[in-house]
N, C-alpha and C positions, 0 to 999 in steps of 0.2 A: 504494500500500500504506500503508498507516495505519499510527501508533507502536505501537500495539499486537500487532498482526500479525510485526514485526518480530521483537521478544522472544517470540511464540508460533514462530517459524521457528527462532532460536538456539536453543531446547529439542531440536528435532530434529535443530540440527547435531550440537548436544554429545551424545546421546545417539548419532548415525552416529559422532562421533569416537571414544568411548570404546570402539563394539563393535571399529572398525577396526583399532584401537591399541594394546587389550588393557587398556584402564585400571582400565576398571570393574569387570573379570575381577579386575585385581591387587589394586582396593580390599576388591572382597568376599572375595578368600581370605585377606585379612588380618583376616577379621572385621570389616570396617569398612562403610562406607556414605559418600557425599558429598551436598551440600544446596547450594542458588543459597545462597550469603551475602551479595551485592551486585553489580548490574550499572549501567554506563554505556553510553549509547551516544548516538554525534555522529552525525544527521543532515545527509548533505552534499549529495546531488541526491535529488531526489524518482524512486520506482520507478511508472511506470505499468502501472496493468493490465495483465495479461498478458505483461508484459517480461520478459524470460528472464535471468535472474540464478544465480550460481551464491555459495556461503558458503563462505568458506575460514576455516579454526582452525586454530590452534597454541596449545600452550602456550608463554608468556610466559616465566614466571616460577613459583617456589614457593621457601614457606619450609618452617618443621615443619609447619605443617597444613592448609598453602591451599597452593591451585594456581591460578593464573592464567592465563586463557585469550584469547584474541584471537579476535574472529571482524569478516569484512569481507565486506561485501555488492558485489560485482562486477557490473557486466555486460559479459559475453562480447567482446562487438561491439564495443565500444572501451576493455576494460580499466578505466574507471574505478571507485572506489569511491567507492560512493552511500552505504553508512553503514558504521561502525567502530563496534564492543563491546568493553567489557572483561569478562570477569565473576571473580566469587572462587567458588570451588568451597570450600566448608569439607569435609575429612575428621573423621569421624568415631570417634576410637576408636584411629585409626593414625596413623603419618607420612609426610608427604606426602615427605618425603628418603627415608625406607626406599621409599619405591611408587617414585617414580622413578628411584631407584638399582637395582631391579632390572628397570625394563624398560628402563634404558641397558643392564645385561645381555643381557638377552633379546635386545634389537633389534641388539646385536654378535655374540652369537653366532649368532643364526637369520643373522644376514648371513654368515653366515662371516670376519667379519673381525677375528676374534682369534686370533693364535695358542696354545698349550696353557702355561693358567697366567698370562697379558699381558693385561691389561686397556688395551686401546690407547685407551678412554675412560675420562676420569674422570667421577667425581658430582659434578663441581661446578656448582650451580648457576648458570645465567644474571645479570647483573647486573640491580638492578631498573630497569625504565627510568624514567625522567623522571617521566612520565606518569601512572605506574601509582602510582610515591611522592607525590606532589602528590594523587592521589584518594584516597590510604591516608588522608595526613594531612587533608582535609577532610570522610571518614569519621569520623575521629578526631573531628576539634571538632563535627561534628552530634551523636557520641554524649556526649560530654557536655554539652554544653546539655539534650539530651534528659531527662540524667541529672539535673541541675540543676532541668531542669522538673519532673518528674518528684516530688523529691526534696517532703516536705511540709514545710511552712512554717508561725512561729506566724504572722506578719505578714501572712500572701498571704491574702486570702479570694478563693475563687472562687465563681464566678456558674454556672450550669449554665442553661441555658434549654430549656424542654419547650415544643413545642407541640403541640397536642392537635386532631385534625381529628373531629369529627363529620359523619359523613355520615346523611343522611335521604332514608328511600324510601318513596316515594307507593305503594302498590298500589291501581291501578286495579280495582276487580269492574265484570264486565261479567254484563250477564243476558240473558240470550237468550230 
């Protein structure tokens, strides 16, 4: 399976997670909407053709407006995982503590395991892990350079270079 194929697969896990789980239900009755805001993903054994793999996701982590997702590329047959994702879900509009805070409700009460009035879970968020702060912050320093490049300058001249193809076509006539 090629890198590309990979992040075309996580599209359809996160979209199976969100019907399963009610996410995407919670984001939209909040008026809101979510967007890929950035993904990583480690390469760690190659998938061959036709090998039977299975993607597992969780969320991670969130703050006010992201949500962070893990997904890991399995195969069955001996449990290893062949590639690991991170990705950041931006919300739209909403808060990603108000969404989560109420399907920690939802998923205690459809369990039945609150009693009347006891919230025997709290909304506290996950810590962030290691991992996931170390790619924030080298988000961070990409967007600003970017911002820096970006930024115009008296001193900078920049070069642009065009190149220009012409093509030429013979038309043969034939007479018969």
């Amino acid at each position: 399976m090629n890198n590309a194929r990979y992040l075309r697969e996580l599209d359809f896990a996160r979209a199976d997670f969100y019907e399963r789980t009610g996410l995407y239900r919670e984001i939209c009755s909040q008026g809101s909407g979510v967007v890929q805001g950035a993904a990583t993903i480690r390469y760690r054994r190659f998938l061959k053709p036709l090998t039977i793999y299975k993607i597992t996701s969780k969320i991670i982590y969130w703050d006010e407006r992201t949500i962070f997702m893990e997904h890991r590329f399995v195969t069955p047959n001996d449990g290893f995982i062949r590639a690991i994702a991170i990705c950041r879900q931006k919300l739209l509009d909403c808060s990603a503590e108000t969404v989560m805070g109420t399907l920690v409700d939802r998923g205690v009460k459809q369990n039945g395991n609150i009693e009347s009035g006891v919230t025997q879970i709290t909304h506290v968020r996950p810590e962030l892990p290691p991992d996931v702060a170390r790619w924030l912050e080298s988000n961070e320093i990409s967007s600003a350079i970017l911002r820096q490049s970006s930024a115009p300058t008296v001193n900078t001249i920049t070069t642009t270079m065009t190149t220009t193809t012409t093509t030429t076509t013979t038309a043969a006539s034939s007479i018969c």
